[in-house]
Phi, psi and omega in degrees: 000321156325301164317323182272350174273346185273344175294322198289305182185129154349141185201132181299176181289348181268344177283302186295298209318309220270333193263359189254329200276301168332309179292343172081023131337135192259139183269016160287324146353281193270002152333290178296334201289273183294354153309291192309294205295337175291329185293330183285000190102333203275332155278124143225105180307314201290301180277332146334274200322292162342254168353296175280347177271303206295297192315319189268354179292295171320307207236008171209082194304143173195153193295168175278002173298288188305315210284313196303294178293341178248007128308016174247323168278024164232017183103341165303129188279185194291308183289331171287338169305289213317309190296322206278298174333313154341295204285286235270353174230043178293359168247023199065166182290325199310310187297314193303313192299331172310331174259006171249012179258316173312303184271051174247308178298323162311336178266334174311342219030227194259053144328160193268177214264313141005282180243036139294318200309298180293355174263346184289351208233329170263351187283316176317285244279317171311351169261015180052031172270184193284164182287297146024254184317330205270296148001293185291292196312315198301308190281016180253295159343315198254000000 
């Protein structure tokens, strides 16, 4: 039955764990399930997390604060966020954060630079970059 939740899109083991429990799985049952599906390749948290870190980088920039709680709300333990987290902001949050800033201004127009600023500034921090990160751009920004 595992195999087949896995058929739809990758899910980490605390996600199938949890889809096993819903299904009314017993949980040595589904233990034994995913112990097999992970040795065999077909489960892996490491190649999710990657993956799915890399796909929201792309296509919604966001600090690693942010990125770090929702691999975590999908079951990723703490220290492999932490490891993925790494790879993936080897050049600091500042550039990621600089291109969500970019398409943030361009949707703004021309607002008066005030309250470009401040709304440019609650889109960062709701995007989880650092107070930091966000500062810098901003007073760089004016």
């Amino acid at each position: 039955m595992g195999v087949l939740f896995l058929t739809v899109r990758d899910r980490t083991r605390a996600e199938l764990a949890r889809l096993l429990a819903v299904k009314g799985f017993a949980r040595a049952d589904s233990q034994v399930a995913l112990d097999r599906l992970q040795g065999e390749g077909y489960l892996n948290d490491r190649r999710l997390a990657t993956a799915w870190a890399r796909s929201r980088l792309r296509t919604k920039p966001m600090g690693p604060y942010r990125l770090g709680k929702e691999l975590e709300a999908k079951g990723v333990e703490e220290q492999l966020v932490r490891e993925v987290l790494v790879g993936l902001y080897e050049e600091g949050e500042e550039p990621v954060a600089r291109r969500a800033m970019t398409g943030k201004l361009s949707a703004l127009g021309r607002l008066p630079t005030s309250a470009r600023t401040l709304r440019v500034g609650r889109f960062l921090h709701r995007r989880g970059f650092s107070s930091e990160i966000i500062w810098r751009l901003l007073h760089e920004e004016q």
